[in-house]
C-alpha positions as CSV (number, residue, x, y, z in Angstrom):
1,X,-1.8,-4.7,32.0
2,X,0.5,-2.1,31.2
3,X,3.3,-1.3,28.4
4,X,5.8,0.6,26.6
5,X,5.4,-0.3,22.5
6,X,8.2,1.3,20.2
7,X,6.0,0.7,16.6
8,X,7.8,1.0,13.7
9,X,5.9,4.0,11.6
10,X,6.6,4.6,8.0
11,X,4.3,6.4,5.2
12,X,5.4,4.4,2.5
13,X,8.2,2.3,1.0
14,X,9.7,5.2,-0.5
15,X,10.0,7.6,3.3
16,X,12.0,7.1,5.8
17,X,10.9,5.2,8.8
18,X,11.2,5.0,12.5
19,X,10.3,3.5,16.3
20,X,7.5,5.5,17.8
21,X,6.9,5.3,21.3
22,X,3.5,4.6,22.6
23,X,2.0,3.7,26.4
24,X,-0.7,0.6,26.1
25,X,-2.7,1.4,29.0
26,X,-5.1,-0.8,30.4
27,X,-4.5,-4.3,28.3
28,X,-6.4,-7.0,29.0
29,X,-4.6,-10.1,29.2
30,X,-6.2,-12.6,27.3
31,X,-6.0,-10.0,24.4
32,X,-3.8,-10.8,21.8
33,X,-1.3,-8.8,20.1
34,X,-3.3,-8.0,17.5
35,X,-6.0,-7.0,19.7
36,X,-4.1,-4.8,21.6
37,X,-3.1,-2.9,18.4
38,X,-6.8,-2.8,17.6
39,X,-7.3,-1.5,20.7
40,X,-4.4,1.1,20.7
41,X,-5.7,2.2,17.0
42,X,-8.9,3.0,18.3
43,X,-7.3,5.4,21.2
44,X,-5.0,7.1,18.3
45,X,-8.1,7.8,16.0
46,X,-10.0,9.2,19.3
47,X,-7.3,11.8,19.6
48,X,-7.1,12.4,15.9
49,X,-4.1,10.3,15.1
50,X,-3.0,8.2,12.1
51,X,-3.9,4.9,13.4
52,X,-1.5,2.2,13.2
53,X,-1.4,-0.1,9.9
54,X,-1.0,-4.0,10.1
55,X,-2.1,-6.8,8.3
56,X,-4.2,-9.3,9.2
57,X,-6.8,-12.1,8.3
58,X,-7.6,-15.3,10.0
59,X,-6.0,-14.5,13.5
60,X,-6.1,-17.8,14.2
61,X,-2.8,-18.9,12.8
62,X,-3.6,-19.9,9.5
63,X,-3.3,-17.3,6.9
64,X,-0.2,-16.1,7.8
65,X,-0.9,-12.6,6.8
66,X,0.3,-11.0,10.7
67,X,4.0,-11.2,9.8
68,X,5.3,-9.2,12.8
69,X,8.7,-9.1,14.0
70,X,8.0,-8.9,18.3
71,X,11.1,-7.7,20.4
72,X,13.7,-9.2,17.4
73,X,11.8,-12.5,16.8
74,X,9.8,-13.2,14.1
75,X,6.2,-13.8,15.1
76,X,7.2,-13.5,18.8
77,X,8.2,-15.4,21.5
78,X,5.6,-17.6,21.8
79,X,6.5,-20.4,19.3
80,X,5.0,-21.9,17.1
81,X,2.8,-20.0,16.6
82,X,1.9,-16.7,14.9
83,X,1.5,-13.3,16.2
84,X,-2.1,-13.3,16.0
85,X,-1.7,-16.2,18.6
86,X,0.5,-14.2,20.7
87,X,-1.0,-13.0,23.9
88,X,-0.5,-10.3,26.2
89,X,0.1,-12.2,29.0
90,X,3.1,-13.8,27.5
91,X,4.7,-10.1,28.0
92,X,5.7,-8.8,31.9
93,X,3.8,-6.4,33.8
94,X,5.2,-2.8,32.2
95,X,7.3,-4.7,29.7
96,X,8.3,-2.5,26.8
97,X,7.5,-4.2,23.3
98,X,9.4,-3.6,20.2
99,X,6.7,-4.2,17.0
100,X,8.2,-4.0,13.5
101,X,7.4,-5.6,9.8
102,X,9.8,-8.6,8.8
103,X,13.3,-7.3,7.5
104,X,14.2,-8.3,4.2
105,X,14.6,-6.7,0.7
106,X,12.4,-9.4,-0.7
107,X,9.8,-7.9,1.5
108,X,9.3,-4.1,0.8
109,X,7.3,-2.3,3.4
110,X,4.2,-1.0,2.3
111,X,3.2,1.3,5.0
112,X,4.5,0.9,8.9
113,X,4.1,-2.9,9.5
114,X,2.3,-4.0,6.1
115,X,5.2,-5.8,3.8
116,X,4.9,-6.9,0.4
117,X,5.0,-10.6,0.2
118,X,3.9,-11.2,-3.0
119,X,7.6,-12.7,-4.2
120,X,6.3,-16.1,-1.8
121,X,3.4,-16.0,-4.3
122,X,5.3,-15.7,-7.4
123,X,7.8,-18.9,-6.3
124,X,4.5,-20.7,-6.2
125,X,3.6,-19.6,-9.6
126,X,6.7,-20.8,-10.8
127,X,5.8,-24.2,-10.6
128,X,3.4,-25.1,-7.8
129,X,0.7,-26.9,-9.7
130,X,-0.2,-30.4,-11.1
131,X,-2.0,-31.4,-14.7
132,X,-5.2,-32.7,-14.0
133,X,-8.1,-33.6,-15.7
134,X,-11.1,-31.1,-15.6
135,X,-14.4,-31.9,-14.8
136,X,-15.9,-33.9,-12.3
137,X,-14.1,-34.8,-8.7
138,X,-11.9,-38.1,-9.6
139,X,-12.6,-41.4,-7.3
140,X,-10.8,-41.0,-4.5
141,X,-9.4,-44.7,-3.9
142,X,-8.5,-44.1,-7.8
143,X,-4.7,-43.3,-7.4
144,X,-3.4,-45.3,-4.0
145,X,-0.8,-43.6,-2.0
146,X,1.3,-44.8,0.8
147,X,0.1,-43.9,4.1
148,X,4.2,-42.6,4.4
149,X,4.3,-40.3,2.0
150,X,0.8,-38.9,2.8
151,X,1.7,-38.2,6.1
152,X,5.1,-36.5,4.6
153,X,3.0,-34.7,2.0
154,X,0.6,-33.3,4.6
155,X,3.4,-31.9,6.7
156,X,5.1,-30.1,4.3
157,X,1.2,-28.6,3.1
158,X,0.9,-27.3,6.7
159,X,3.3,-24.1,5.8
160,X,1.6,-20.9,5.3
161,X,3.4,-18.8,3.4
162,X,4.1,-16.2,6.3
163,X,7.9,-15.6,5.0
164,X,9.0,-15.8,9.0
165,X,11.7,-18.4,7.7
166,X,13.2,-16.0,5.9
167,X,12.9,-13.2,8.0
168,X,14.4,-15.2,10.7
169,X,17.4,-16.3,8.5
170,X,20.4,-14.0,8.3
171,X,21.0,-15.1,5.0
172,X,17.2,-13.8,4.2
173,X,16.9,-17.4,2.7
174,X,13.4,-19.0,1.3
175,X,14.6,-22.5,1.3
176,X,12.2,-24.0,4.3
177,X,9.0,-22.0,2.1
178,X,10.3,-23.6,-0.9
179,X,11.6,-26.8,0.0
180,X,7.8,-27.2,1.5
181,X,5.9,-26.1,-1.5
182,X,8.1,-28.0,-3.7
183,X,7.6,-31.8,-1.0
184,X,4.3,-31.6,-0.9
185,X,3.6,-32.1,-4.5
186,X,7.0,-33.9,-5.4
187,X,5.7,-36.9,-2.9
188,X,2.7,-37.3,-4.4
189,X,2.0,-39.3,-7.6
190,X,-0.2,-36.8,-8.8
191,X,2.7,-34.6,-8.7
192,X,5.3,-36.6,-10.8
193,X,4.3,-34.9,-14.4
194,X,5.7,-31.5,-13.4
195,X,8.3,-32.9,-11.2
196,X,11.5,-31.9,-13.1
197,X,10.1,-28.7,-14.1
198,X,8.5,-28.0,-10.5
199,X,11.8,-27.9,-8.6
200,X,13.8,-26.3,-11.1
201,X,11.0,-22.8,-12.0
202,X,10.6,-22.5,-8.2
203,X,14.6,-22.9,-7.0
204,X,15.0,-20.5,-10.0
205,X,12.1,-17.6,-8.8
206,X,13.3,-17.9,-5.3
207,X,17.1,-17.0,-6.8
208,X,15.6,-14.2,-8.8
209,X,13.6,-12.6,-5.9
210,X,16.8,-11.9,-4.3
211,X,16.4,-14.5,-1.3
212,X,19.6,-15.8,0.0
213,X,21.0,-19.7,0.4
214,X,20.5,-21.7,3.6
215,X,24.1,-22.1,5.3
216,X,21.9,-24.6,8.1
217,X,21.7,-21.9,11.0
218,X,18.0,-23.3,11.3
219,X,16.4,-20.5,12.4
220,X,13.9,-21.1,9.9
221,X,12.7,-24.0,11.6
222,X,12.8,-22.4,15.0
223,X,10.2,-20.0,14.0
224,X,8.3,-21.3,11.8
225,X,4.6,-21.6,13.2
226,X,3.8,-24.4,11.4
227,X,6.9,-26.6,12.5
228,X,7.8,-27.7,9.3
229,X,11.3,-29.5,9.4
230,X,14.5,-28.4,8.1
231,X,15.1,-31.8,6.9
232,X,12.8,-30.7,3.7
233,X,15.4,-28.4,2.4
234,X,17.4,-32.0,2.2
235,X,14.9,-33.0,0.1
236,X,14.8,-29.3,-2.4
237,X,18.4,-29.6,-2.5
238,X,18.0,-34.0,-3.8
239,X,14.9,-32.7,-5.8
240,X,17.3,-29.9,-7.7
241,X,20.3,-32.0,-8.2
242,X,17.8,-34.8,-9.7
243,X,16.2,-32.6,-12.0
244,X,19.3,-31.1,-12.9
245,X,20.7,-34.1,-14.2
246,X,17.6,-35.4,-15.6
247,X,17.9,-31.9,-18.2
248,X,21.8,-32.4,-18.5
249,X,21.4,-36.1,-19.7
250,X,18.1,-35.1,-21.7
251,X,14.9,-37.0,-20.1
């Protein structure tokens, strides 16, 4: 198969960037995308070129490291999914493909599509932990949980940190990321110590990172490759207003 890319290039976060125009010659279908930027790196080093930088890990949509923005959507068109899992035949026959890092000040470019993500990993930091005992694994059948709030708990888990729910957003909002980092623990007993503390250190980060508010355009959810639900942002925003009057009336 055959294309027109227009890859974003730019040689730091300080230089000016722009869309470069490349033919991808030769693709093989079941290639993904990131294969066919392999692929296309290997051609620009043959004729002495700077090859093109992207991130990249597990390419098989779990790391959430490949956080491309594909002809205006983030991760693709292929959803869920990420853009590791996005394959070439999913494009038309001499299709031209617009490949750029997500867009948001929260995410600084690095170098052409490598971003910084590291404010996801400092919300975390903020409060996404539980006391436990050290030492040797705990019985499991130890502390019972409802089969409910498991299931709810393990949902919320699935996300991956890839920031495409913010990238997505206009209002370059973090809520779905933080709504699920905050559920998953909140629902489980083992998270109750920290619970007050959790939601309000990690609502807090998020602010101070400079993400926006959700105003419920939901294309957060519409993106995200994990499918994890807008309806958990409900239950950040119960979380916040619960710890916040827990503080106000002093528990």
């Amino acid at each position: 198969m055959n294309f027109r890319l227009r890859v974003w290039r730019q040689k730091d976060r300080k230089s000016r960037g722009r869309l470069i125009n490349y033919d991808a010659t030769d693709i093989p279908p079941q290639a993904s995308l990131l294969e066919m930027l392999d692929i296309m790196n290997e051609r620009l080093l043959l004729r002495g070129e700077e090859p093109i930088a992207f991130d990249s890990d597990c390419r098989e949509g779990i790391c959430g490291t490949c956080s491309l923005t594909v002809n205006g959507e983030a991760h693709g068109p292929d959803h869920p999914g990420a853009a590791c899992e996005l394959y070439m035949r999913k494009f038309k026959e001499g299709e031209t493909i617009v490949i750029e890092p997500f867009r948001l000040k929260s995410f600084p470019i690095v170098k052409d599509l490598v971003i910084d993500r590291s404010a996801l990993d400092r919300i975390v930091q903020a409060g996404g932990f539980i006391s436990a005992r050290t030492g040797s694994a705990p019985e499991a059948n130890s502390i019972l949980v409802p089969k409910h709030d498991a299931d709810v708990s393990m949902e919320a888990a699935a996300c991956i940190g890839c920031g495409a729910c913010a990238a997505a957003c206009p209002n370059a909002s973090a809520m779905l990321f933080t709504a699920a980092k905050v559920s998953h623990l909140a629902t489980l007993p083992q998270g109750e110590t920290e619970r007050v503390r959790r939601v309000v250190s990690m609502v807090h980060a998020m602010d101070a990172e400079g993400f926006g508010n959700c105003t419920n355009i939901y294309e957060c959810e519409a993106v995200c490759p994990a499918e994890i639900s807008a309806s958990f942002i409900a239950k950040l925003n119960r979380e916040y207003s619960r710890a916040t009057l827990k503080r106000s009336s002093g528990e």
